[in-house]
CHARMM-style PDB file with segment names, atoms N, HN, CA, C and O in Angstrom:
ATOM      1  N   UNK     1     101.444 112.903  84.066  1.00  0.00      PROA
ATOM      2  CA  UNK     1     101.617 111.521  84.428  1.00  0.00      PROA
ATOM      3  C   UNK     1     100.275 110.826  84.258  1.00  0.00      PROA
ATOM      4  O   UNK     1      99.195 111.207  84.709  1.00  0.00      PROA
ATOM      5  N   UNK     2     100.477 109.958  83.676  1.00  0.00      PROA
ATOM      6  HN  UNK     2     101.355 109.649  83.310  1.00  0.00      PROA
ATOM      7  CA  UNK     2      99.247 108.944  83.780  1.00  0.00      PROA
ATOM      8  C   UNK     2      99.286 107.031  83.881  1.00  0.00      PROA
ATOM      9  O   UNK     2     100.268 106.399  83.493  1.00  0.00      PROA
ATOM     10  N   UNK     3      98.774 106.757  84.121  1.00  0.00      PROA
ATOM     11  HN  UNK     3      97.976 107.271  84.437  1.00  0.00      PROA
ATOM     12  CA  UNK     3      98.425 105.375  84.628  1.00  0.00      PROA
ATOM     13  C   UNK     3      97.651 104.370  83.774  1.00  0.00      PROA
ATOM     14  O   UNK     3      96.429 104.338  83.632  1.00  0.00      PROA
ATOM     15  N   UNK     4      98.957 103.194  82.985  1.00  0.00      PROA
ATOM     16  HN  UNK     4      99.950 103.220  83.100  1.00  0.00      PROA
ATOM     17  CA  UNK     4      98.384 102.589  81.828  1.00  0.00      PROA
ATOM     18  C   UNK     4      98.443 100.981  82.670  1.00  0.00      PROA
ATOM     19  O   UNK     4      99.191 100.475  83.507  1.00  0.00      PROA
ATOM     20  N   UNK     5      97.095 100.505  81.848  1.00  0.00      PROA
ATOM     21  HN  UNK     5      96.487 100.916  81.168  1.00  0.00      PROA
ATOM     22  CA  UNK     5      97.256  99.281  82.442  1.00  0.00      PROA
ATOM     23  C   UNK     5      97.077  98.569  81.499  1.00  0.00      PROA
ATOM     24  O   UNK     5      96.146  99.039  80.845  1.00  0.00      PROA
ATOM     25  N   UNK     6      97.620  97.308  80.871  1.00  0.00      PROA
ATOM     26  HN  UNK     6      98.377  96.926  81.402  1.00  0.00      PROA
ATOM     27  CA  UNK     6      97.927  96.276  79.598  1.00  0.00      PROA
ATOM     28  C   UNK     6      97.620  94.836  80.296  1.00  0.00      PROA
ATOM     29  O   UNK     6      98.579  94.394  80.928  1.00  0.00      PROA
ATOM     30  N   UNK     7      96.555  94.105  80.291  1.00  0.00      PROA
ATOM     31  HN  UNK     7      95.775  94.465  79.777  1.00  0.00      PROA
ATOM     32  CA  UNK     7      96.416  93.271  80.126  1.00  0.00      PROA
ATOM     33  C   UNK     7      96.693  92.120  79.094  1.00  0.00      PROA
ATOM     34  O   UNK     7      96.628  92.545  77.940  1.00  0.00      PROA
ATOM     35  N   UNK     8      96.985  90.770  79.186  1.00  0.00      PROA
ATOM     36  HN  UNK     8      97.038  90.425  80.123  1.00  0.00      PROA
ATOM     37  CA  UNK     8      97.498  90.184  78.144  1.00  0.00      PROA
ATOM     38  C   UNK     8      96.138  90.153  76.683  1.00  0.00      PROA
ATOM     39  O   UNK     8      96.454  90.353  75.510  1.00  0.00      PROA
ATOM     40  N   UNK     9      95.089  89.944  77.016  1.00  0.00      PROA
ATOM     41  HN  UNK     9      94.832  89.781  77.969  1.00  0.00      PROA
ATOM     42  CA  UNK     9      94.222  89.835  76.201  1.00  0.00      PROA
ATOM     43  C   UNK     9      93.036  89.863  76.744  1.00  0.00      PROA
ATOM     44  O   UNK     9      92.945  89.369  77.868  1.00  0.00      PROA
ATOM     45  N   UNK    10      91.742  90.472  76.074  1.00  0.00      PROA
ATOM     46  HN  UNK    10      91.815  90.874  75.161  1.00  0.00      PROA
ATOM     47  CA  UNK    10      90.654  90.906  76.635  1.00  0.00      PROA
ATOM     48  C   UNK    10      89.380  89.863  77.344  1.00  0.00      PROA
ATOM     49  O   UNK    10      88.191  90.150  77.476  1.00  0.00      PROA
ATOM     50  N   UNK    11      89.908  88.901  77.635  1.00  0.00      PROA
ATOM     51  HN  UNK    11      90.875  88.668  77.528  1.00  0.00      PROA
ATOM     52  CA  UNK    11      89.318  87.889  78.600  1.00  0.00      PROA
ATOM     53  C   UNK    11      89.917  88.372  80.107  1.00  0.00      PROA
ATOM     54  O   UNK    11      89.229  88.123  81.097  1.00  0.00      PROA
ATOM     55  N   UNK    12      91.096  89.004  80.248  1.00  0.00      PROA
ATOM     56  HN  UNK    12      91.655  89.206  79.444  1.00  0.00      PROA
ATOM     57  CA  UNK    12      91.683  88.987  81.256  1.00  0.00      PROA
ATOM     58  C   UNK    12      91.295  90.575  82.077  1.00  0.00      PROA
ATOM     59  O   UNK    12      91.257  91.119  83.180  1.00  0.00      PROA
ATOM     60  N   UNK    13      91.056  90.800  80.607  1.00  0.00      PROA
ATOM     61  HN  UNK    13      91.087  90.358  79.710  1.00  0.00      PROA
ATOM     62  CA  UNK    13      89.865  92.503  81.448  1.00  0.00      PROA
ATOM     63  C   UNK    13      89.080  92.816  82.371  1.00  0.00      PROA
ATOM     64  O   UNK    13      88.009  93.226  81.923  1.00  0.00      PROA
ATOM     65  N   UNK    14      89.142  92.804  83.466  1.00  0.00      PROA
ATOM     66  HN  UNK    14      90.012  92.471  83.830  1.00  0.00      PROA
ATOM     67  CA  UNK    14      88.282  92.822  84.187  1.00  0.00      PROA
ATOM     68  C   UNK    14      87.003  93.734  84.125  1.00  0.00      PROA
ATOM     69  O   UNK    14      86.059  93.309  84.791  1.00  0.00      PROA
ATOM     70  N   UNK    15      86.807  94.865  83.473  1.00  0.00      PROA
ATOM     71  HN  UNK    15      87.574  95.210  82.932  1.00  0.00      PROA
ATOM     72  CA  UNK    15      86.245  95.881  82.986  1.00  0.00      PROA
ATOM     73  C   UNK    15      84.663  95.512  83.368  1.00  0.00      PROA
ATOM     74  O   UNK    15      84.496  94.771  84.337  1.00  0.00      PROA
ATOM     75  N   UNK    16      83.547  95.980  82.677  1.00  0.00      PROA
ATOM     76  HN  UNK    16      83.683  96.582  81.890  1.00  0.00      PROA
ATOM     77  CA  UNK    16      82.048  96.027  82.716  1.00  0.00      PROA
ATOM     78  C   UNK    16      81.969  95.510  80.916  1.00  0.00      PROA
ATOM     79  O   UNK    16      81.641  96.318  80.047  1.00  0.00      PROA
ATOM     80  N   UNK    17      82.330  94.051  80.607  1.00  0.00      PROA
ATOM     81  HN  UNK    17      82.596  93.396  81.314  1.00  0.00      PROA
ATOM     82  CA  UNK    17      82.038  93.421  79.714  1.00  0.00      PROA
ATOM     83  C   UNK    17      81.213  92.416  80.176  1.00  0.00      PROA
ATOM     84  O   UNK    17      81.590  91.523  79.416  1.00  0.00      PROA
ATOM     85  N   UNK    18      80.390  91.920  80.843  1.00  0.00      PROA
ATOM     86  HN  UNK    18      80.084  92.645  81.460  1.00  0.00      PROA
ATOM     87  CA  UNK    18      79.333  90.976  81.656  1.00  0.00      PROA
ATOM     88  C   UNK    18      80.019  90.177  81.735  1.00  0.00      PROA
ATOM     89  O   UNK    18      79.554  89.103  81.355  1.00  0.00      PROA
ATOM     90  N   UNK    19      81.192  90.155  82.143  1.00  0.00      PROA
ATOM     91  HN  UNK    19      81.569  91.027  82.452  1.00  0.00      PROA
ATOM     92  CA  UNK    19      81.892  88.825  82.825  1.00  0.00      PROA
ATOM     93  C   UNK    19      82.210  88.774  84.264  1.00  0.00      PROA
ATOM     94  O   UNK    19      83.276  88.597  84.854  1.00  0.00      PROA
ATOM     95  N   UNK    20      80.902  88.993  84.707  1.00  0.00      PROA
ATOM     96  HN  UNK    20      80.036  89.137  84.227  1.00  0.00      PROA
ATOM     97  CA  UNK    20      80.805  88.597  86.436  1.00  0.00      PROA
ATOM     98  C   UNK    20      82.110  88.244  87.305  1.00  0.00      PROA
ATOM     99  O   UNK    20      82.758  88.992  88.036  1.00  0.00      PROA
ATOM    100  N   UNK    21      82.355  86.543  86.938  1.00  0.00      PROA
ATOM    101  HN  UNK    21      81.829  85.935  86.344  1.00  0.00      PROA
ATOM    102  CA  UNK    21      83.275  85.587  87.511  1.00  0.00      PROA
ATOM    103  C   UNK    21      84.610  86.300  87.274  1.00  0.00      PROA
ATOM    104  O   UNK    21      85.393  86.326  88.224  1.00  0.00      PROA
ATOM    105  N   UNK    22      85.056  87.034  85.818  1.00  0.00      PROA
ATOM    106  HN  UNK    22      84.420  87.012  85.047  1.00  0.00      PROA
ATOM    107  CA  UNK    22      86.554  87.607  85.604  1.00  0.00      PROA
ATOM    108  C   UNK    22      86.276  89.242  87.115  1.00  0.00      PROA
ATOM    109  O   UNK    22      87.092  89.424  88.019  1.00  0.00      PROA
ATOM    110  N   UNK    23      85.676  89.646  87.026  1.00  0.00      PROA
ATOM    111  HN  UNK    23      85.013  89.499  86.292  1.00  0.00      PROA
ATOM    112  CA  UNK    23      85.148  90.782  87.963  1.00  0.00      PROA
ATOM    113  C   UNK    23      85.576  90.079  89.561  1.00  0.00      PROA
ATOM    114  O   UNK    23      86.377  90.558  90.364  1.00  0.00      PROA
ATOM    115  N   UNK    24      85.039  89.236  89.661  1.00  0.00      PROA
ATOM    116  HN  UNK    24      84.388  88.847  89.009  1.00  0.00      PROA
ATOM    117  CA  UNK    24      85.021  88.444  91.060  1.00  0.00      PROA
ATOM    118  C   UNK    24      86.034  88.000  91.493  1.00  0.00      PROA
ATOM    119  O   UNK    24      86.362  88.125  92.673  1.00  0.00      PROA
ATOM    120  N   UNK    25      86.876  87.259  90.410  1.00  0.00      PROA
ATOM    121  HN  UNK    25      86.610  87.158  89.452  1.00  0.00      PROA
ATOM    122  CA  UNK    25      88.580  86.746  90.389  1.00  0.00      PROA
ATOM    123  C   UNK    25      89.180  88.204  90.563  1.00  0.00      PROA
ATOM    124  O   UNK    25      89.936  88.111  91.530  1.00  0.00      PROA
ATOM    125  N   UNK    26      89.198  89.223  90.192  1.00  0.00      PROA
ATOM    126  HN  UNK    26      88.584  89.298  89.407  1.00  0.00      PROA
ATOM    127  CA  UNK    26      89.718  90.359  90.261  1.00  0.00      PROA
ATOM    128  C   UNK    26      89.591  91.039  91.272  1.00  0.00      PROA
ATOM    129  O   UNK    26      90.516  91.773  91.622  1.00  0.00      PROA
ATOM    130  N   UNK    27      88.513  90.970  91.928  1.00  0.00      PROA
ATOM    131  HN  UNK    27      87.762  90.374  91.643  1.00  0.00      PROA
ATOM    132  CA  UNK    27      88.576  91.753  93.220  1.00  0.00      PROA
ATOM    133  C   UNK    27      88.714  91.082  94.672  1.00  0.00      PROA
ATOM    134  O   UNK    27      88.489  91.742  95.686  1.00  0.00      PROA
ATOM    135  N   UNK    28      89.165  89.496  94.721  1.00  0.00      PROA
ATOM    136  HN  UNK    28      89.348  88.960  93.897  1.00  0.00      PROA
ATOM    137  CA  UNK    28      89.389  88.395  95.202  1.00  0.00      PROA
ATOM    138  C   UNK    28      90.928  88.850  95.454  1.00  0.00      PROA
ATOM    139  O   UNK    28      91.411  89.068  96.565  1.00  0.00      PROA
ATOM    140  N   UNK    29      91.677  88.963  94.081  1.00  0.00      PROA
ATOM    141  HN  UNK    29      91.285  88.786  93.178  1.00  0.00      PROA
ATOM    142  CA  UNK    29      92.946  88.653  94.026  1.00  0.00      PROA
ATOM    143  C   UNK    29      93.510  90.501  95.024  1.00  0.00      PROA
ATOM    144  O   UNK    29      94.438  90.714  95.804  1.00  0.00      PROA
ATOM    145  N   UNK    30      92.562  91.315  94.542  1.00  0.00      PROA
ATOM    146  HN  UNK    30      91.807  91.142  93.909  1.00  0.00      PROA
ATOM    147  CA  UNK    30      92.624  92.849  95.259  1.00  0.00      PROA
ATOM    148  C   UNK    30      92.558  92.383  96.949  1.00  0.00      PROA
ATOM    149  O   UNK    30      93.491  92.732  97.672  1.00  0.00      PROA
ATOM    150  N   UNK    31      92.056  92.033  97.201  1.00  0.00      PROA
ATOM    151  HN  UNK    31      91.297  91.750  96.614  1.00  0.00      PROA
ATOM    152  CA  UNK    31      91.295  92.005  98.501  1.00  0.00      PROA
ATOM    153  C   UNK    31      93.060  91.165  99.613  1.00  0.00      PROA
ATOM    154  O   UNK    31      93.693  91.362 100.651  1.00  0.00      PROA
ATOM    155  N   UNK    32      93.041  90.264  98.436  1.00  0.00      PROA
ATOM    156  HN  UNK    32      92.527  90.103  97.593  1.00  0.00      PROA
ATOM    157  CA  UNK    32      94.328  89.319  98.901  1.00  0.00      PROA
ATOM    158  C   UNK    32      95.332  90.397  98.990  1.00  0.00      PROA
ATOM    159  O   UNK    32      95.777  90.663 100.107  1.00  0.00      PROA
ATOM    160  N   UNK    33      95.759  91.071  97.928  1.00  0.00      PROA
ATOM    161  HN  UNK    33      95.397  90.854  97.021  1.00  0.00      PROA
ATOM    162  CA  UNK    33      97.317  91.828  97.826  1.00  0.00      PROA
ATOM    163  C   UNK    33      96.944  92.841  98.483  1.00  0.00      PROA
ATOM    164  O   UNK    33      97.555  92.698  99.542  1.00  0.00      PROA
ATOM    165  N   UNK    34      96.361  93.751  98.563  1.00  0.00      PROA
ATOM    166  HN  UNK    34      95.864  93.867  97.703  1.00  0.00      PROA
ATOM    167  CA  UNK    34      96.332  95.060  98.930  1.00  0.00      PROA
ATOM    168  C   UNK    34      95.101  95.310 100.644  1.00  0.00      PROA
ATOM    169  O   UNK    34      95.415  95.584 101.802  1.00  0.00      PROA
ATOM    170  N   UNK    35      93.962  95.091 100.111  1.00  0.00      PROA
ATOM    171  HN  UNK    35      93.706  94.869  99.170  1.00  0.00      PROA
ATOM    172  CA  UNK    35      93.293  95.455 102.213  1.00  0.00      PROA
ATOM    173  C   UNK    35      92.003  94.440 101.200  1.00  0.00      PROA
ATOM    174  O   UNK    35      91.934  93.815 100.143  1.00  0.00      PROA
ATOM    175  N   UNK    36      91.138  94.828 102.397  1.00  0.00      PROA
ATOM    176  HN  UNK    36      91.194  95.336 103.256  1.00  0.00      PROA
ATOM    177  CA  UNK    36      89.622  94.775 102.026  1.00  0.00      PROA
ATOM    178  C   UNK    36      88.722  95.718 101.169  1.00  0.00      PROA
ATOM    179  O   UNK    36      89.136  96.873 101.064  1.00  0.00      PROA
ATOM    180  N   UNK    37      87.513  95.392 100.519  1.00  0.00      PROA
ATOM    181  HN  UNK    37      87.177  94.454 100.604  1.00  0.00      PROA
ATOM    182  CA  UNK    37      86.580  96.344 100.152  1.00  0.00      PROA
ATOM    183  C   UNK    37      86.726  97.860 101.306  1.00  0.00      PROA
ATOM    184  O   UNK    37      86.987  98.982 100.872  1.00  0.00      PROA
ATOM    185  N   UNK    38      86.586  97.671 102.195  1.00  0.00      PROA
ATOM    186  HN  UNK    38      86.374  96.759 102.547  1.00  0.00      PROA
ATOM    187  CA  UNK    38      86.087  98.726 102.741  1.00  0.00      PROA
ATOM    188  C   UNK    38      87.580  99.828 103.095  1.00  0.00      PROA
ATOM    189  O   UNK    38      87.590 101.053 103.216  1.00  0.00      PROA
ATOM    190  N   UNK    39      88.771  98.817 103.193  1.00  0.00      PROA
ATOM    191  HN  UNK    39      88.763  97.821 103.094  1.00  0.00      PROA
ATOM    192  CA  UNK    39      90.116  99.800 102.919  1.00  0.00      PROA
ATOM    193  C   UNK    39      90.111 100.322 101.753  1.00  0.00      PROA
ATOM    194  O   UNK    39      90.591 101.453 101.671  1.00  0.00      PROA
ATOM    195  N   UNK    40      89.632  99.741 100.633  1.00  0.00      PROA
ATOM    196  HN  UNK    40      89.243  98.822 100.700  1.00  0.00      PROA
ATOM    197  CA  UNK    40      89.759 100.150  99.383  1.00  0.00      PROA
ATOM    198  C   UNK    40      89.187 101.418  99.349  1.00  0.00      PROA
ATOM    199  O   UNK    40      89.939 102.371  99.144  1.00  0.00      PROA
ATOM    200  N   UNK    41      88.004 101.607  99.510  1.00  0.00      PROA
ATOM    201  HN  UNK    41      87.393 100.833  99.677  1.00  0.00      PROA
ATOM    202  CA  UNK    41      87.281 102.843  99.384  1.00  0.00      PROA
ATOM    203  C   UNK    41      87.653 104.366 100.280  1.00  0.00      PROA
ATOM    204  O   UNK    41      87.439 105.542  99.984  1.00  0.00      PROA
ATOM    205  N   UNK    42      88.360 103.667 101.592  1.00  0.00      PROA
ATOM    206  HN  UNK    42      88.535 102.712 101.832  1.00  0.00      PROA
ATOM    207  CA  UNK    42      88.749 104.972 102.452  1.00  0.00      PROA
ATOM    208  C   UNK    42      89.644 105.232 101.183  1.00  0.00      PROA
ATOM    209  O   UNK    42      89.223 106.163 100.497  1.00  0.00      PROA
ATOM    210  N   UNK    43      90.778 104.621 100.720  1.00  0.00      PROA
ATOM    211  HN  UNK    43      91.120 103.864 101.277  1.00  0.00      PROA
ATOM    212  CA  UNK    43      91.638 104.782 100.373  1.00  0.00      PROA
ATOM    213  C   UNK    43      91.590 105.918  98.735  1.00  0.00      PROA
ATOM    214  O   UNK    43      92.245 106.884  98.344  1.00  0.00      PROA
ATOM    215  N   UNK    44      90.381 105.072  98.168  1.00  0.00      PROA
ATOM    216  HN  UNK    44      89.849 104.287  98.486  1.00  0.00      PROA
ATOM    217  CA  UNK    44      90.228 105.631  96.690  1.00  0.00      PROA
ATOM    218  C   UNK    44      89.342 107.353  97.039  1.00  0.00      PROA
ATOM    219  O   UNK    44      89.478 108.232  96.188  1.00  0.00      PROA
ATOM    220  N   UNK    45      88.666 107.584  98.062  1.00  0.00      PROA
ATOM    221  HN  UNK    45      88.556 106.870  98.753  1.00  0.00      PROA
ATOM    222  CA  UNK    45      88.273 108.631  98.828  1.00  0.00      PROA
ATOM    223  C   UNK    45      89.045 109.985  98.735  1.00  0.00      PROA
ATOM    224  O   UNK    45      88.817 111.051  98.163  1.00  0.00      PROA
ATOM    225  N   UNK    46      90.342 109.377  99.760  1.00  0.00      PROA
ATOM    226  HN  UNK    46      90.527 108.511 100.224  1.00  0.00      PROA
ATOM    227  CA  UNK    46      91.429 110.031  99.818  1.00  0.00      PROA
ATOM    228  C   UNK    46      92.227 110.272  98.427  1.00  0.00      PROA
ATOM    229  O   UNK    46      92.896 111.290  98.604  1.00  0.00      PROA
ATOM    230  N   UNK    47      92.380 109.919  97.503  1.00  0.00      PROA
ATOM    231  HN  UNK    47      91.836 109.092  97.359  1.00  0.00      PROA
ATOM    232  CA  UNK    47      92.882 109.636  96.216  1.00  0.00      PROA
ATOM    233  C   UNK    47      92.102 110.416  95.275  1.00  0.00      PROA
ATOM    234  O   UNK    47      92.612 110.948  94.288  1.00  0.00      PROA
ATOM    235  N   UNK    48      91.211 110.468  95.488  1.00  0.00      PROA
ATOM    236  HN  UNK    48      90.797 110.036  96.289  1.00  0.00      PROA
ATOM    237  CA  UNK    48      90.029 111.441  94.445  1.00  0.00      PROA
ATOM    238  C   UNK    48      90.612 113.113  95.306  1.00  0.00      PROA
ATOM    239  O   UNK    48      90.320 114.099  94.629  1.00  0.00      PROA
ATOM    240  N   UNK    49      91.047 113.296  96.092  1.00  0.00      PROA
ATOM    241  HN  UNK    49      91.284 112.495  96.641  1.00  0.00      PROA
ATOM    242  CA  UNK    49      91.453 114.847  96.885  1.00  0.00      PROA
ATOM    243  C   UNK    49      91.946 115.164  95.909  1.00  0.00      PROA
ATOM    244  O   UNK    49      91.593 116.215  95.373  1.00  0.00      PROA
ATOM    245  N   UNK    50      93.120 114.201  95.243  1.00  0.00      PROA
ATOM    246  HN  UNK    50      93.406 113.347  95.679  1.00  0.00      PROA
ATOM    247  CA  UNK    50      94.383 114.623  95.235  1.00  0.00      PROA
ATOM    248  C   UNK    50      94.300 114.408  93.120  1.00  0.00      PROA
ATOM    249  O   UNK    50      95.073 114.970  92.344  1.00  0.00      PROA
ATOM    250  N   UNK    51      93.613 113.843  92.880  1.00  0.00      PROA
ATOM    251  HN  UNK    51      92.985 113.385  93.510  1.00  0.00      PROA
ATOM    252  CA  UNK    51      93.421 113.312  91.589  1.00  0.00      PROA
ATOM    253  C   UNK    51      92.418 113.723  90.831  1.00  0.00      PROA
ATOM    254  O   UNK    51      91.259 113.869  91.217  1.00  0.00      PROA
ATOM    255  N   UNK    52      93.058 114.025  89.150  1.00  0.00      PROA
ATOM    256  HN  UNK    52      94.000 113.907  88.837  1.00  0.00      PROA
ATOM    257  CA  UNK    52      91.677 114.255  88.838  1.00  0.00      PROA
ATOM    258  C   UNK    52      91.885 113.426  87.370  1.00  0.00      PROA
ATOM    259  O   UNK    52      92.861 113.411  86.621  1.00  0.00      PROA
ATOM    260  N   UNK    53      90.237 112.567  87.236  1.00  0.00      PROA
ATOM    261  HN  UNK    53      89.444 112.579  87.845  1.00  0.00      PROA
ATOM    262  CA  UNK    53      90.314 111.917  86.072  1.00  0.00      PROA
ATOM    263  C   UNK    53      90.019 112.575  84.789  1.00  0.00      PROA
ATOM    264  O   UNK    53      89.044 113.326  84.738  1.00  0.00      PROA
ATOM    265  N   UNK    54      90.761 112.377  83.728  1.00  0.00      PROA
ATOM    266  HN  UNK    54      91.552 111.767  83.770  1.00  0.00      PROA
ATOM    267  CA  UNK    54      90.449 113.083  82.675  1.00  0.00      PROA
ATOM    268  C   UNK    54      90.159 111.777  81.592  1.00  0.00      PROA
ATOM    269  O   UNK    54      90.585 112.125  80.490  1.00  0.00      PROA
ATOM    270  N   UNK    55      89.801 110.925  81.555  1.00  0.00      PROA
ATOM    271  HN  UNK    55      89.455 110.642  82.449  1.00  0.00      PROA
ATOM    272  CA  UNK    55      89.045 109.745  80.590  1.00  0.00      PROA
ATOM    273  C   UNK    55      89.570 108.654  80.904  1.00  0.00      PROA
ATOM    274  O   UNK    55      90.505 108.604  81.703  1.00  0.00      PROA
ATOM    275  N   UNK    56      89.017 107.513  80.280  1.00  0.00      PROA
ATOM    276  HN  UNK    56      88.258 107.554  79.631  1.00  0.00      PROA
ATOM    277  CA  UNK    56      89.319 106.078  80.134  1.00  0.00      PROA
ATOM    278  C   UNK    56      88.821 106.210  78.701  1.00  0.00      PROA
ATOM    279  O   UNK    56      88.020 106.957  78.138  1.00  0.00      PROA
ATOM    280  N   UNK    57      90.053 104.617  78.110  1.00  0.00      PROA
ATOM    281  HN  UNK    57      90.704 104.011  78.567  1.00  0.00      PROA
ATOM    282  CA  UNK    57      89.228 104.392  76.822  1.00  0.00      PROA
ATOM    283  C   UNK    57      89.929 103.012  77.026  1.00  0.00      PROA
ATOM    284  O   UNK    57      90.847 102.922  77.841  1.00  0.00      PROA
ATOM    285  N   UNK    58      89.382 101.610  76.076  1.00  0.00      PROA
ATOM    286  HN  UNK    58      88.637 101.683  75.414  1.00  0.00      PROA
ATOM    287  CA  UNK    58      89.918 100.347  75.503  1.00  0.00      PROA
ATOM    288  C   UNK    58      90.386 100.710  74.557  1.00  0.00      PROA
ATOM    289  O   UNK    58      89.993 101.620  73.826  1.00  0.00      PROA
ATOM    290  N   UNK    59      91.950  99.554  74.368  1.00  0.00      PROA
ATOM    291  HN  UNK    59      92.269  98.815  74.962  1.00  0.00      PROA
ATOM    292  CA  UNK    59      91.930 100.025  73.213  1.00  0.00      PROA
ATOM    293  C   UNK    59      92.686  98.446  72.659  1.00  0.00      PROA
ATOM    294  O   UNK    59      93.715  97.957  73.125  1.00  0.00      PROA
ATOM    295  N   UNK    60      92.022  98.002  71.799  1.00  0.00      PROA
ATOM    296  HN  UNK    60      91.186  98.400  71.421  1.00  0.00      PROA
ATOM    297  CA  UNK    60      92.752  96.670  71.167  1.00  0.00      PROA
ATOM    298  C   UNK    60      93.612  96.544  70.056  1.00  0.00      PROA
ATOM    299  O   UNK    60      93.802  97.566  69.396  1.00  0.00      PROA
ATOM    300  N   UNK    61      94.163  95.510  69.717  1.00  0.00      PROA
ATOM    301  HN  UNK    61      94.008  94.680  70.253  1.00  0.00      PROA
ATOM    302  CA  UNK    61      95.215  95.148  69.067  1.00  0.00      PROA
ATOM    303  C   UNK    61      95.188  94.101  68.318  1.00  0.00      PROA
ATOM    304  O   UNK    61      95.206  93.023  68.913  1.00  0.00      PROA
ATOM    305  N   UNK    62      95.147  94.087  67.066  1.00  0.00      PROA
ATOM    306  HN  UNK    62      95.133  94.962  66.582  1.00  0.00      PROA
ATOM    307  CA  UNK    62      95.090  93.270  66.315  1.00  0.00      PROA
ATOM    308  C   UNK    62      96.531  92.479  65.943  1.00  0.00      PROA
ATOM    309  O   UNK    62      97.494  93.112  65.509  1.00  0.00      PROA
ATOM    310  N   UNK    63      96.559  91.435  66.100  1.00  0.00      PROA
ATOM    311  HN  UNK    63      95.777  90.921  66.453  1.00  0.00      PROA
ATOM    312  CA  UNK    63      98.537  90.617  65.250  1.00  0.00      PROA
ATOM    313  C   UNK    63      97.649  89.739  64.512  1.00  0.00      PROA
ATOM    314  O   UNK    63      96.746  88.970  64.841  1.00  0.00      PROA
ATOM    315  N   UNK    64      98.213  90.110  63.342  1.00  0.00      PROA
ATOM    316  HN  UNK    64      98.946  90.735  63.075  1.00  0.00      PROA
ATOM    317  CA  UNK    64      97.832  88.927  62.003  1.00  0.00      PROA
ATOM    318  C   UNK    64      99.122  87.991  62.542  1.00  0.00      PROA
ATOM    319  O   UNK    64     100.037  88.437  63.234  1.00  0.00      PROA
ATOM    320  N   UNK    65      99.012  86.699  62.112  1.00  0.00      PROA
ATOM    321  HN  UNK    65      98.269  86.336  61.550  1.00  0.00      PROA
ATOM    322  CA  UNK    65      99.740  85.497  61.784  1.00  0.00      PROA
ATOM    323  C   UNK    65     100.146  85.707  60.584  1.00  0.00      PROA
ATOM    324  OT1 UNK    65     100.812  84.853  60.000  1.00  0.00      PROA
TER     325      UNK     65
END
């Protein structure tokens, strides 16, 4: 099992592309739906027990017109 996430287009990435403000909107909108920073981390804590990462990659998409 693994865990894909599709954004509409790579402005909306929140990722480590130096876009601060998209980073900030993103963990704004986290904070709203799900707990706080500091729930987050008990939580991702507990989640690393049980999980193990085997990579990340980007991957884009080109549509010609």
């Amino acid at each position: 099992m693994y865990l894909e996430i599709t954004f509409k287009d790579i402005t909306a990435y929140p990722g480590d592309i130096g876009d601060q403000a998209a980073v900030d909107a993103f963990e704004a909108v986290t904070e709203k739906v799900i707990c706080d920073a500091a729930c987050q981390n008990q939580a991702r804590v507990h989640r690393g027990e049980i999980r193990r990462l085997l990579g990340t990659e980007v991957i884009r998409e080109i549509t010609f017109k």
